[in-house]
DRENGUBA-961274 format. One line per 8 residues: number of its first residue (from 1); for each residue z, y, x of N, C-alpha, C. Coordinates in nm, 3 decimals. Layout:
N
NUM = Z Y X Z Y X Z Y X; ...
This chain:
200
1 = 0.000 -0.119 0.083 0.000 0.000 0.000 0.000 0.125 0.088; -0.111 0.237 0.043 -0.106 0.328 0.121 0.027 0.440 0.105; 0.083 0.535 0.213 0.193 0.620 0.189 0.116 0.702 0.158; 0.126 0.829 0.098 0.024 0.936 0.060 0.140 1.064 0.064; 0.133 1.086 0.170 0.242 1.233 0.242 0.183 1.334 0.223; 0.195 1.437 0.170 0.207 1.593 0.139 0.283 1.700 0.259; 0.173 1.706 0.302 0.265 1.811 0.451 0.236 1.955 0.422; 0.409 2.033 0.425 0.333 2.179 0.390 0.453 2.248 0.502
9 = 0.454 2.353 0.523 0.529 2.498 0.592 0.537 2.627 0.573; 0.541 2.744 0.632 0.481 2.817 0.598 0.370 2.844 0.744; 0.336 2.938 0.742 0.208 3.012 0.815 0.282 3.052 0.926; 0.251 2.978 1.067 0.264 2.978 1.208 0.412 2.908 1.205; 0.428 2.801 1.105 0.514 2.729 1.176 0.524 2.610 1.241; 0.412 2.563 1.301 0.377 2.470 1.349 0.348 2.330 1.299; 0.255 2.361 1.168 0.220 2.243 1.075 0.109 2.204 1.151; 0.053 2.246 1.227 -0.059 2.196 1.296 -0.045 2.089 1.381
17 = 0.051 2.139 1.477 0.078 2.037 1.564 0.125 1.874 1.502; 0.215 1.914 1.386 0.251 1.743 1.338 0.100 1.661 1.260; 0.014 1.752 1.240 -0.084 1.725 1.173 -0.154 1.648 1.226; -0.179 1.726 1.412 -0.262 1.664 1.478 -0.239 1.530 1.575; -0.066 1.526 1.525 0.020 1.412 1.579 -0.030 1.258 1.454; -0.023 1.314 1.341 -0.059 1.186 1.289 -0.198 1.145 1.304; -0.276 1.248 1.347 -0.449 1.247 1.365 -0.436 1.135 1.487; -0.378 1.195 1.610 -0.367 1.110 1.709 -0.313 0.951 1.682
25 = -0.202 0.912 1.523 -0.162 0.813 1.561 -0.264 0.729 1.480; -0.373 0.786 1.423 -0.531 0.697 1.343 -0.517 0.684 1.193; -0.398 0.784 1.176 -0.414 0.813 1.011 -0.495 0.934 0.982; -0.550 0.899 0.844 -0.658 1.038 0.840 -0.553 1.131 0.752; -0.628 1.283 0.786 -0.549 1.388 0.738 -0.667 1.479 0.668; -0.589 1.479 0.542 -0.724 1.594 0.470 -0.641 1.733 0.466; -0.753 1.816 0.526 -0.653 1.919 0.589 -0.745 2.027 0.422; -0.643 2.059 0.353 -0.668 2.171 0.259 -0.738 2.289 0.340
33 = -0.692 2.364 0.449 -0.805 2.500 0.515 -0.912 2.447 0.524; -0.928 2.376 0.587 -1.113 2.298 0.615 -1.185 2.292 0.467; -1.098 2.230 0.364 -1.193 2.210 0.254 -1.182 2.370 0.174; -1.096 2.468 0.161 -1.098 2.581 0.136 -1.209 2.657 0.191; -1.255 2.637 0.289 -1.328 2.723 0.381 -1.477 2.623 0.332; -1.446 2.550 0.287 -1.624 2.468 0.261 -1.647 2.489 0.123; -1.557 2.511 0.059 -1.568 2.575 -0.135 -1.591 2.684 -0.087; -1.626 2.774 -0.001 -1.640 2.922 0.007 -1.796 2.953 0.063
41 = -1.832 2.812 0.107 -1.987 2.900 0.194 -2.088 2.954 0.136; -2.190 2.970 0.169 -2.282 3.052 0.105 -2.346 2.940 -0.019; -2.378 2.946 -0.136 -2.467 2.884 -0.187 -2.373 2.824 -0.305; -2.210 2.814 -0.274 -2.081 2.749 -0.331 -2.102 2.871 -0.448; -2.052 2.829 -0.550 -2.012 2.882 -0.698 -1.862 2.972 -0.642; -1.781 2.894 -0.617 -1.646 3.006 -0.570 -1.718 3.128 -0.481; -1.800 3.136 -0.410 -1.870 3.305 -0.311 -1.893 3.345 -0.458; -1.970 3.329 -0.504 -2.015 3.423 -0.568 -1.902 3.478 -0.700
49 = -1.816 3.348 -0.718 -1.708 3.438 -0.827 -1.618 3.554 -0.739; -1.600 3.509 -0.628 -1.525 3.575 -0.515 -1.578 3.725 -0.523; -1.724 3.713 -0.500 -1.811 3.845 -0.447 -1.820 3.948 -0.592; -1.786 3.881 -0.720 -1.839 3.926 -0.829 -1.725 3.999 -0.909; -1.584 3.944 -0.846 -1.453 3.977 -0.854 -1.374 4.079 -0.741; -1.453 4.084 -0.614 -1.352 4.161 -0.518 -1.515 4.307 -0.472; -1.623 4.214 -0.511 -1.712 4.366 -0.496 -1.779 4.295 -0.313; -1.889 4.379 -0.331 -1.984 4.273 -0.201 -1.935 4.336 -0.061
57 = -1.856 4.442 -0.078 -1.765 4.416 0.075 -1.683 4.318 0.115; -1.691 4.219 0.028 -1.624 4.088 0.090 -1.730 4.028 0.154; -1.873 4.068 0.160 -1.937 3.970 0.231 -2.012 4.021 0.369; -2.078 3.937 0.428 -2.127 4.000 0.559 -2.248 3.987 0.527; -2.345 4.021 0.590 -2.520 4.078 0.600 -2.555 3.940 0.570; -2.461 3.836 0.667 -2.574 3.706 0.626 -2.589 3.619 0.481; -2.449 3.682 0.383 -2.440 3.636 0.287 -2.242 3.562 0.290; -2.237 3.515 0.411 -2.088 3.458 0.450 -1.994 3.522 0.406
65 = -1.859 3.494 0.366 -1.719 3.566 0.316 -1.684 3.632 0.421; -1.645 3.727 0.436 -1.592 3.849 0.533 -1.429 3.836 0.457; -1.400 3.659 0.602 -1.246 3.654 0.521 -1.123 3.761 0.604; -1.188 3.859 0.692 -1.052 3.942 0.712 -1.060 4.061 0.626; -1.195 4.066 0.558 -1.196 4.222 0.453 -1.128 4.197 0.349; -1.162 4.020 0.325 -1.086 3.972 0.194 -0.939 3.970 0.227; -0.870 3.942 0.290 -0.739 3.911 0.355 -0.706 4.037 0.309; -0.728 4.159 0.406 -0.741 4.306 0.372 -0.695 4.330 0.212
73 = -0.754 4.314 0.160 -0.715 4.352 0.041 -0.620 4.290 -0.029; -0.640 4.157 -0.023 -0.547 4.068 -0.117 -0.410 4.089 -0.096; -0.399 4.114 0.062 -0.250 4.104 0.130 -0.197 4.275 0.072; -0.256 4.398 0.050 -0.291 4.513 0.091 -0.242 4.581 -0.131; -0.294 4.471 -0.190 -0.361 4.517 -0.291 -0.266 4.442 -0.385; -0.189 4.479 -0.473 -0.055 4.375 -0.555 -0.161 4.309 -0.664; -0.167 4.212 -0.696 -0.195 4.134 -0.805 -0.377 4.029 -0.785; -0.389 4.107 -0.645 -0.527 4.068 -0.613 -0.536 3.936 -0.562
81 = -0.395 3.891 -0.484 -0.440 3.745 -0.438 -0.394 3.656 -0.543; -0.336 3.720 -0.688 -0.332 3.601 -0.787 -0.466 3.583 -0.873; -0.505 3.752 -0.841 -0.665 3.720 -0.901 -0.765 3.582 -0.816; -0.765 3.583 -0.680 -0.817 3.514 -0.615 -0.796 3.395 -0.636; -0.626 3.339 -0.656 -0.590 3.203 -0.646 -0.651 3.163 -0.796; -0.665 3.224 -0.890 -0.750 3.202 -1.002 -0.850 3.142 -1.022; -1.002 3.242 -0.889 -1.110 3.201 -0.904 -1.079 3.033 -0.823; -1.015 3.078 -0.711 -1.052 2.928 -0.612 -0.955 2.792 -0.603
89 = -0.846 2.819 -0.699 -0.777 2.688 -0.715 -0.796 2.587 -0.775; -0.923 2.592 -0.908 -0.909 2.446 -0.945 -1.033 2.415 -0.849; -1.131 2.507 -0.783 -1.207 2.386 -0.702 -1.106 2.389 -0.574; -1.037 2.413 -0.541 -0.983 2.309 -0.447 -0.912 2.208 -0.507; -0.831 2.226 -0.583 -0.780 2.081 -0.624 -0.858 1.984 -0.684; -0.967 2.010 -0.684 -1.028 1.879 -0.719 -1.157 1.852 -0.581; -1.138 1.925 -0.509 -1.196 1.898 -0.357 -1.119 1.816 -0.298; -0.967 1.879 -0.276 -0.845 1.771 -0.246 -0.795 1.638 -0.295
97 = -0.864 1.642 -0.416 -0.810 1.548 -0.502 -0.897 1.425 -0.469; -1.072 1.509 -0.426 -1.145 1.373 -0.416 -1.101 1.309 -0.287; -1.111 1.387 -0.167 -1.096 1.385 -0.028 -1.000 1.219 -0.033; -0.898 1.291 -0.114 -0.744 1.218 -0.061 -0.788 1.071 -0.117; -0.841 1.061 -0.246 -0.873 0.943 -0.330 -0.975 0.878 -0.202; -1.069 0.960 -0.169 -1.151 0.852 -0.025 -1.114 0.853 0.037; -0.959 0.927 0.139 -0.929 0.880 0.220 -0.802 0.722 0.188; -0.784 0.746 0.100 -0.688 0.622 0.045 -0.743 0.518 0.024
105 = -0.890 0.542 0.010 -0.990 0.378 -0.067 -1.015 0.343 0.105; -0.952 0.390 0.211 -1.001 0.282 0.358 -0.913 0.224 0.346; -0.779 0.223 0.312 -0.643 0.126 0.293 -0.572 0.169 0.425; -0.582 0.303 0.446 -0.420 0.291 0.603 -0.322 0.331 0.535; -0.260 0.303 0.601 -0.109 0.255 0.589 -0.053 0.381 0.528; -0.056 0.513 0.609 -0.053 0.660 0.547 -0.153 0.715 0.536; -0.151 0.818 0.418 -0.294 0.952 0.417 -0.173 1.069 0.421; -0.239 1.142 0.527 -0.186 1.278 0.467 -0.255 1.424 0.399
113 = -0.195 1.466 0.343 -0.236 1.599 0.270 -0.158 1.741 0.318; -0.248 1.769 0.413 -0.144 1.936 0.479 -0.267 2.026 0.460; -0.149 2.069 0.322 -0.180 2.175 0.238 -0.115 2.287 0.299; -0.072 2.396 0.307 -0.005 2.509 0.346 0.045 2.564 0.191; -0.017 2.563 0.085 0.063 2.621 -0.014 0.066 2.552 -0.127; 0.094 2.427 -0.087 0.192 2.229 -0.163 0.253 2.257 -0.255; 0.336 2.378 -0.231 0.457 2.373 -0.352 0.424 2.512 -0.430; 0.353 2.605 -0.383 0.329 2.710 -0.510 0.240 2.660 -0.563
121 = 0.119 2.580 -0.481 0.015 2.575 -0.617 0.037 2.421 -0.657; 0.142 2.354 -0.662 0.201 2.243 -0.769 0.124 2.138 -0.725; 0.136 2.123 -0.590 0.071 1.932 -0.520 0.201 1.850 -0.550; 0.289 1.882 -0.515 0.392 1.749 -0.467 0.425 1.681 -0.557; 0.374 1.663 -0.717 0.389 1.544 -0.775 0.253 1.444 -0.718; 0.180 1.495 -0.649 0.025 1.383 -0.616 0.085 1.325 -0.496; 0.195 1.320 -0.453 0.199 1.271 -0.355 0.333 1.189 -0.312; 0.355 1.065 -0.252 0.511 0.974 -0.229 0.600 1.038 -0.190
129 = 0.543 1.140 -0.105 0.701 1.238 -0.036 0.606 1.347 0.022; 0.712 1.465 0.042 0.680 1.579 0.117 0.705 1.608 0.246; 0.635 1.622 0.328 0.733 1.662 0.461 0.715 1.801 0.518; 0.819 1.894 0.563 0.812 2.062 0.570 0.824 2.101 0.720; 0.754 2.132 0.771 0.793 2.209 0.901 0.878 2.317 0.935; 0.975 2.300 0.925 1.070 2.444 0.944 1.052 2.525 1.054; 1.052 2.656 1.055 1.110 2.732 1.185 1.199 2.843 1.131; 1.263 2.909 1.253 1.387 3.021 1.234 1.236 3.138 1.161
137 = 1.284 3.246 1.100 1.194 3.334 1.033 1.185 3.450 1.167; 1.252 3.476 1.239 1.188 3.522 1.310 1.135 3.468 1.427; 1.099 3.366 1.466 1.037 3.290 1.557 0.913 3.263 1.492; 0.893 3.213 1.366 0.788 3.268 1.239 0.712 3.409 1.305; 0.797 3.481 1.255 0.697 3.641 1.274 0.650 3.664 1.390; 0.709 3.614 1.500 0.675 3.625 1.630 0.549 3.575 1.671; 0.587 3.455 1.609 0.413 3.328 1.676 0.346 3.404 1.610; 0.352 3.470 1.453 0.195 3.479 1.376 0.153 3.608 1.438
145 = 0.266 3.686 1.454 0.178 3.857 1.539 0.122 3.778 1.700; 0.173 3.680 1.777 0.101 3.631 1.910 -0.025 3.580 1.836; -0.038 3.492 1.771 -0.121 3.408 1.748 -0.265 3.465 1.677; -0.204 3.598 1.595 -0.374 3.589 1.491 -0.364 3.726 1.555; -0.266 3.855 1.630 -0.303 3.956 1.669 -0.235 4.085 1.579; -0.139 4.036 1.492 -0.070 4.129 1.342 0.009 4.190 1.373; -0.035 4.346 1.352 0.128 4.440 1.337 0.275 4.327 1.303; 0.338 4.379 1.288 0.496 4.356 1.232 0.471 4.366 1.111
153 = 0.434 4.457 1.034 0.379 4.469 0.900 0.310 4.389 0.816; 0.235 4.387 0.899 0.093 4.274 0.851 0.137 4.170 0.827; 0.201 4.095 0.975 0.264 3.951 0.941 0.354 3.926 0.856; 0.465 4.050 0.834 0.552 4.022 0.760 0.510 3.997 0.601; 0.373 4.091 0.582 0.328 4.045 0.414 0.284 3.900 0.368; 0.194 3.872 0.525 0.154 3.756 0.477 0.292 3.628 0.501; 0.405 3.662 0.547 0.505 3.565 0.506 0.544 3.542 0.388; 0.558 3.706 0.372 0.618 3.753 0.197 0.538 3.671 0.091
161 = 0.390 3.611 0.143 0.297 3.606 0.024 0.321 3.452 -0.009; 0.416 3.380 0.069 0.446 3.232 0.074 0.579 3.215 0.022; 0.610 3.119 -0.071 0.752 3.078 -0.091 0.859 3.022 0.041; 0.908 3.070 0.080 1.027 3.104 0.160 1.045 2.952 0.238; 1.038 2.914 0.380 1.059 2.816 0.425 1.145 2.738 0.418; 1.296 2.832 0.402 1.434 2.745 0.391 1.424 2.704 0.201; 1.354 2.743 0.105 1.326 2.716 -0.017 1.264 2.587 -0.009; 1.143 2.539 0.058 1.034 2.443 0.124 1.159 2.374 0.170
169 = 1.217 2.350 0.244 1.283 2.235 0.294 1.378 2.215 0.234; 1.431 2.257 0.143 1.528 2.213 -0.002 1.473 2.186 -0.077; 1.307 2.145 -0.107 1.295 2.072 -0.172 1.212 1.973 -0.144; 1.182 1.910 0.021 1.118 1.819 0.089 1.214 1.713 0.087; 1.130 1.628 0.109 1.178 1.455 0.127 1.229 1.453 0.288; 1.131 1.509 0.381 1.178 1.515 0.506 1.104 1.653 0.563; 1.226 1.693 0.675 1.198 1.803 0.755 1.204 1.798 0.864; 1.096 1.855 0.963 1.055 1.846 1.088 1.085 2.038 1.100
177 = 1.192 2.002 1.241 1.237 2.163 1.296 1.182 2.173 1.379; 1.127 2.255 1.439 0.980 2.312 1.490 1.030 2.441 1.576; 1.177 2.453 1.568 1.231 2.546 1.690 1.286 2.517 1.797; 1.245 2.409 1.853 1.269 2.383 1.952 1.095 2.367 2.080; 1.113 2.296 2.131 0.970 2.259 2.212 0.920 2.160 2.120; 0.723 2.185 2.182 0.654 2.097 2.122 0.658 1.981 2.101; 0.717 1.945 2.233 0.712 1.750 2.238 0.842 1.768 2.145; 0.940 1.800 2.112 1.042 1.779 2.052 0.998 1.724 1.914
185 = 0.880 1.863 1.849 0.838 1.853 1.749 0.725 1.718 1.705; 0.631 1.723 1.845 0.599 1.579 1.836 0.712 1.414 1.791; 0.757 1.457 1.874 0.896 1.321 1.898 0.915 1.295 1.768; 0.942 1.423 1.660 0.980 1.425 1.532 0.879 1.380 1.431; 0.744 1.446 1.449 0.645 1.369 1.367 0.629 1.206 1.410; 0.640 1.168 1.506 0.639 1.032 1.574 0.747 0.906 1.520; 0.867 0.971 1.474 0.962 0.921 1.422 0.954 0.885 1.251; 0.876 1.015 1.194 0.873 0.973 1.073 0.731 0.899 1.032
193 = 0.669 0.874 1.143 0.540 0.794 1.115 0.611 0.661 1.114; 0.688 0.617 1.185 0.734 0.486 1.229 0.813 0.464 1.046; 0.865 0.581 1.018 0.934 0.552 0.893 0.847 0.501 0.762; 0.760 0.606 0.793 0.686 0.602 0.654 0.605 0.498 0.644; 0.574 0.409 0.781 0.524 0.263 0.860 0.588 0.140 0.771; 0.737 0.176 0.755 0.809 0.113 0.703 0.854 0.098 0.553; 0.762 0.165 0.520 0.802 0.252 0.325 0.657 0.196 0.280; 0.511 0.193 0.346 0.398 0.175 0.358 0.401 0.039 0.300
């Protein structure tokens, strides 16, 4: 029987790395950004509700989403990224929904699903358990202004725009702390593979 894990965090807390830990151990991972970003390309039904709803400065010359103009606003603009999660949430959940169903019809042992926003937009009944990446909130704000280049400001909205990490791990099955070193955090995804090996 396959495990079917739901991995979420918030934004720069190192959901990547456990992600790419179960990648390494030959379970497949349907990563929600990848399929978000493929409901969006040119020719997709979501661009054009996108473009028809935020106005064609969301797009670039070649036709592509101009996702930092969009960011720009949504983050910038109160009520705009619920307009957004509107146009583009039921095709992702049923992008996710197929993904996970073919990654489950190979029969491994685990599938995972690392979603980044699992618990606002209502995954974790599709799935056996949740697992949350924690970090301290300001070790949070720190990586995301190193990492994507964000004022203090900036980063701090797009934290604001996520349900609260210590909220996320009160209501996970298991939590991976992510403030310490990497291999630590490895060690930790490594441990609950062996578990969920055992639940499988």
């Amino acid at each position: 029987m396959t495990y079917l894990l739901g991995l979420t965090g918030g934004i720069a807390s190192g959901k990547s790395t456990v992600s790419r830990t179960f990648k390494a151990a030959g379970f497949p991972v349907v990563d929600a950004d990848v399929i978000a970003r493929q409901i969006v390309e040119p020719g997709q039904p979501v661009l054009a509700r996108i473009a028809q709803a935020f106005g064609p400065e969301v797009l670039r010359a070649d036709g592509s989403l101009d996702r930092a103009k969009l960011a720009e606003i949504v983050f910038s603009q109160p009520g705009r990224m619920a307009a957004l999660n509107q146009i583009n949430r039921p095709y992702l959940r049923e992008a996710i929904s197929q993904a996970l169903a073919q990654a489950k019809a190979g029969g491994a042992a685990i599938v995972v699903g690392d979603i980044p926003l699992l618990y606002e937009a209502d995954y974790a009944d599709d799935f056996d358990g949740v697992a949350v990446v924690s970090v301290d909130p300001n070790i949070q704000l720190s990586r995301l202004m190193a990492r994507d280049g964000l004022s203090e400001a900036d980063a701090e909205a797009r934290i604001q725009s996520q349900m609260p990490l210590a909220q996320k791990a009160a209501l996970a099955d298991f939590v991976i702390d992510n403030n310490g070193t990497q291999e630590a955090t490895i060690a930790q995804a490594n441990a609950l593979i062996h578990r969920l090996q055992r639940l499988s």
